[in-house]
Structure formats: structure tokens, C-alpha cells
C-alpha positions in Angstrom: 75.0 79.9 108.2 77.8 78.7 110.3 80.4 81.3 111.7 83.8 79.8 111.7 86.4 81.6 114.1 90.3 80.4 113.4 93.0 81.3 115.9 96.2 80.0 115.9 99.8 80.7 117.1 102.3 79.8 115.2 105.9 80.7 113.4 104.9 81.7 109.7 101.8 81.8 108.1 98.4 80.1 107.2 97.8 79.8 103.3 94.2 78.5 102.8 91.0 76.0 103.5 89.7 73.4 101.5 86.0 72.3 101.7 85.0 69.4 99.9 84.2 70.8 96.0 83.9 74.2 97.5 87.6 76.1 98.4 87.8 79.3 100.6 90.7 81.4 99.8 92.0 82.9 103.3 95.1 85.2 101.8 94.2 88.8 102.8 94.0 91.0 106.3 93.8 88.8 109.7 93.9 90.2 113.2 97.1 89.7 114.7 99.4 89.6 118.2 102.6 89.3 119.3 102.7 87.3 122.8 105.9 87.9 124.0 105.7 86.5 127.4 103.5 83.1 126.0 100.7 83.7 128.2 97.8 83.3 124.9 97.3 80.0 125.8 97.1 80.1 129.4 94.4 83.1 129.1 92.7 81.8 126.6 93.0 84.2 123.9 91.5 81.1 121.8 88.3 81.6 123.0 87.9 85.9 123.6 90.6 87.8 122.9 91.2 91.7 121.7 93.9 91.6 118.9 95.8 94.9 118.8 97.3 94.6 115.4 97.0 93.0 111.7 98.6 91.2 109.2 98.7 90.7 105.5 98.9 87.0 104.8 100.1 85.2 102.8 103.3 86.4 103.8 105.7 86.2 107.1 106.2 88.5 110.0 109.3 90.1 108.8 107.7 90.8 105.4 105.2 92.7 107.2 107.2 94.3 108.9 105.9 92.2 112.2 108.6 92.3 115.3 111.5 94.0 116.4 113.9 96.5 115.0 117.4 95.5 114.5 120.5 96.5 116.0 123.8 94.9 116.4 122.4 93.0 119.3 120.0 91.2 117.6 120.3 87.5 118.3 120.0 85.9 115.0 119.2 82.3 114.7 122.4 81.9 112.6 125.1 84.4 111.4 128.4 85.2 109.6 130.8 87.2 111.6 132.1 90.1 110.0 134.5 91.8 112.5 134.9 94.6 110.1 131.0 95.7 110.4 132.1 95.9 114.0 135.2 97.8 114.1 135.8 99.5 110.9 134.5 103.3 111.5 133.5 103.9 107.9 130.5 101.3 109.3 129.7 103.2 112.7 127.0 105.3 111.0 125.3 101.4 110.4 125.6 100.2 113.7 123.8 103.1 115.1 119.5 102.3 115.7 117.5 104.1 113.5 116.7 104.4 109.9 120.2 104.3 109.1 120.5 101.0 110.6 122.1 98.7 108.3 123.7 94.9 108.4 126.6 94.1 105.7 125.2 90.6 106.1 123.2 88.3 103.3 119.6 88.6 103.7 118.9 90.2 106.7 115.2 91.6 107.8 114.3 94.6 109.0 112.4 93.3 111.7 113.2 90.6 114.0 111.0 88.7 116.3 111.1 84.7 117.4 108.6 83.4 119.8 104.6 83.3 120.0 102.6 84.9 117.3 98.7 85.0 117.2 96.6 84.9 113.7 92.9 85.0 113.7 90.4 85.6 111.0 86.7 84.7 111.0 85.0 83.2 107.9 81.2 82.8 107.0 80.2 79.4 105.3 76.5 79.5 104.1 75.7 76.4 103.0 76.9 73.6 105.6 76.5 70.0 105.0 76.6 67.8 108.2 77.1 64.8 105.6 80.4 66.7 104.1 84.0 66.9 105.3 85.3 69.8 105.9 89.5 70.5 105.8 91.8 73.3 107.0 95.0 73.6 105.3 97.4 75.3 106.9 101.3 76.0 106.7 103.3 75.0 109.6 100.8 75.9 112.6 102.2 75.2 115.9 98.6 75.1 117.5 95.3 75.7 115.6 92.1 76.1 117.4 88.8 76.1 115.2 85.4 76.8 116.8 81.7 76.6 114.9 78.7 78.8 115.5 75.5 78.8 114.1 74.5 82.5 113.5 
């Protein structure tokens, strides 16, 4: 049996793998990190690394409530300006951290992060065939690192 450890860090999320006539299904519970300061790659978390959290996948960090809470500093990728949310005091009770934290803007998460995001899972494949290809489909990786071992 071969033990197949995946790590990547990446943006969004990894879907599935395809094997030959064989398919393994990845959607469900993967260890999980936040690298805020970029330093996985540089210490190797690839190769041994203690993941603190977990995610649900499919599905994408702010689904999962993955990041940072909002506030009205948040630096959003893009944005309407609504000076109102900002000055109007019938909205000071949303601009205020907490649970009563709201945005009066289209779409907006409740958690906020952009930057380095580790995903690992491990999978077991019983039967492998050294004449057989084997491929790993994933959605938008920014790095992927695979390693085999025979257990």
C-alpha cells in the first residue's frame, strides 16, 4: 500500500484526484494553516509540519469561516464607497467589531484573509500499478507538493 501525503498552499480550494479507471473523492476534512508571514515554504512545512486547524473542502476560506474578522478597516480587494455606512449614525452600531458588525455592501464575508494558506490531507491507495498513470486534479493550486511512501 502506498501512503500519499498532499500539501499545498494556495488561494481556494482542491476538488479531487483522478487515477486511471479508479477516482478518489478528496471533498471532506483536511488539516489546515494560515501562514501569515510566508515562511511554509522556507521551513519546509512540505515535508513535517504540525497543522493547527482544519477545513471542510470543497469549499473556500471565508465559507469556512477561515481568516479574519471584519471591520471597517478591512482592505478589500475591490469595493463600492458608501459614505453613508461611514457617517450616518443610525449605521454606528455596524461599524463597531463584534457580532453586530455589519457591511451595507453586496456580498460581503464574514471573514477576510488574502495571502498563504496551507491544505494537507493524506490518502491511502492499496493497489498501485507502476505501469499506470496516476493524476491529481486540483483547483487553482499555487504550489502542490505530493510525496509517495510505501507503508
Amino acid at each position: 500500500m502506498k501512503r500519499l501525503t498532499i500539501i499545498q498552499t494556495f488561494a481556494c480550494t482542491a476538488l479531487c484526484c483522478g487515477m486511471s479507471a479508479q477516482t478518489i473523492d478528496l471533498a471532506g476534512r483536511w488539516k489546515f494553516q494560515i501562514d501569515r508571514n510566508d515562511r511554509g515554504e522556507t521551513e519546509q512545512w512540505y515535508v513535517n509540519h504540525k497543522f493547527d486547524d482544519s477545513i471542510d473542502l470543497p469549499g473556500s476560506m471565508p465559507q469556512r469561516l477561515k481568516g479574519d474578522d471584519i471591520s471597517v478597516n478591512t482592505q478589500w480587494v475591490g469595493s463600492l464607497y458608501d459614505s453613508s455606512y461611514f457617517f450616518n449614525p443610525y449605521m454606528e452600531r455596524y461599524r463597531k467589531p463584534g457580532k453586530d458588525m455589519k457591511l451595507s455592501f453586496f456580498l460581503t464575508p464574514d471573514k477576510h484573509y488574502v495571502g498563504v494558506a496551507w491544505y494537507q490531507r493524506i490518502i491511502n491507495i492499496n493497489k498501485v500499478d507502476k505501469q499506470s498513470a496516476y493524476t491529481l486534479y486540483l483547483e487553482r493550486p499555487h504550489i502542490a507538493w505530493v510525496r509517495a511512501t510505501a507503508s
